[in-house]
C-alpha positions as CSV (number, residue, x, y, z in Angstrom):
1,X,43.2,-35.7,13.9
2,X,44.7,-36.0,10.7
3,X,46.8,-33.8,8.2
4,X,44.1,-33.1,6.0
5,X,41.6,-32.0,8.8
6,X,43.6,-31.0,11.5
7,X,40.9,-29.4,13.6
8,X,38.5,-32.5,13.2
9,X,35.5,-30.4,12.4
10,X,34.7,-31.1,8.8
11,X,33.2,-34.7,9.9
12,X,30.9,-33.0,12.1
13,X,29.7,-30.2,9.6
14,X,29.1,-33.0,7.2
15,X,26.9,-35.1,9.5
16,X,25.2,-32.3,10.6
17,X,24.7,-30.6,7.5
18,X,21.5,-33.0,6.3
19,X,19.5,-32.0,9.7
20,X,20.5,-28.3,9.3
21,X,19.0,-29.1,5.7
22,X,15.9,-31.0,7.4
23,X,15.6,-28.1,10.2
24,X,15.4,-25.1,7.5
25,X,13.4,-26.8,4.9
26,X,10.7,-28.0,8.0
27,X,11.0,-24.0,9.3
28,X,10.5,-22.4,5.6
29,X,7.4,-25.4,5.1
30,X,5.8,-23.7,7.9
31,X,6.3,-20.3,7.0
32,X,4.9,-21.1,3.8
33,X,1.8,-22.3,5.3
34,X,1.6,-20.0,8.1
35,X,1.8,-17.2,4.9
36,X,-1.0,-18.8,2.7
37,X,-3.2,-19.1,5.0
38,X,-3.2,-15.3,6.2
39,X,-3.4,-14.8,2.6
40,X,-6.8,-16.4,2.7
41,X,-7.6,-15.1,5.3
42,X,-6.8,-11.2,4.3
43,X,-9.0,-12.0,1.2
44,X,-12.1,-13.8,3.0
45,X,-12.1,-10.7,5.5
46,X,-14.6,-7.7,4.9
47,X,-12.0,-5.2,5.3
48,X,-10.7,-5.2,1.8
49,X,-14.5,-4.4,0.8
50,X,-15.0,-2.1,3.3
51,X,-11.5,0.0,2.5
52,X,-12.9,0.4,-1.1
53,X,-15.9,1.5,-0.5
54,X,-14.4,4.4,2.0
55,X,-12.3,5.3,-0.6
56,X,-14.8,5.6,-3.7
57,X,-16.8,7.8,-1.1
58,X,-14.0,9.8,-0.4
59,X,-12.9,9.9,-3.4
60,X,-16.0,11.0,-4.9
61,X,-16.4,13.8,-2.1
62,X,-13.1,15.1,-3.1
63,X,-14.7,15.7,-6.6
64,X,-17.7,16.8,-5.8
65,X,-16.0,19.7,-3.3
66,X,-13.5,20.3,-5.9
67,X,-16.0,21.6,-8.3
68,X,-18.1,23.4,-5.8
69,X,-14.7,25.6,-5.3
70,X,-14.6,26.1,-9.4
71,X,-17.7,27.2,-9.6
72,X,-17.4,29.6,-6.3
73,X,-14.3,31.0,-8.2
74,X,-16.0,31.2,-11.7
75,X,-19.0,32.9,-10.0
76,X,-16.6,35.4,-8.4
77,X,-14.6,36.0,-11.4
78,X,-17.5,36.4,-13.7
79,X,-19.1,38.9,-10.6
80,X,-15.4,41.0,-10.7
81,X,-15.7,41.0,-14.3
82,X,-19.6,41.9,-14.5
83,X,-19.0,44.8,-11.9
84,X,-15.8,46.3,-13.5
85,X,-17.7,46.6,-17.3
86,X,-20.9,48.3,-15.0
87,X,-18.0,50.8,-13.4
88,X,-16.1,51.3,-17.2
89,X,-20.0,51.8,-18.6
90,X,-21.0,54.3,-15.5
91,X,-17.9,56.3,-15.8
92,X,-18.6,56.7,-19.8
């Protein structure tokens, strides 16, 4: 050991610093890979298709059921509204 490295470490860190280097850049590679590829697979798969499809439907559904409702509640508005004029005319 020396005075400017008492501990004698820095030599070691330095070696070992271009394999670290080599070790990550060899793990992130393959991640890389391992990540296109599921890419490409997510967007060969049917799923995607099939997911769209479920939704239009459902979304359409949604549409149609919210304007049965409206015109259940416009025919029961204008019904309450027809019957109250009959009852106003009755009573005159």
């Amino acid at each position: 050991m020396n005075k400017k490295n008492p501990t004698g470490r820095r030599e070691v860190i330095a070696r070992d610093a271009g394999g670290l280097k080599k070790f990550w850049e060899k793990k992130i590679e393959k991640q890389t890979v391992e990540h296109q590829s599921e890419h490409e697979r997510k967007n060969k798969s049917a799923l995607t298709k099939l997911r769209q499809e479920w939704t239009q439907m459902l979304e359409s559904r949604i549409k149609m059921l919210q304007c049965f409702h409206e015109d259940q509640k416009r025919q029961l508005y204008a019904g309450s509204k027809e019957s109250s004029q009959n009852n106003v005319k009755t009573t005159a």
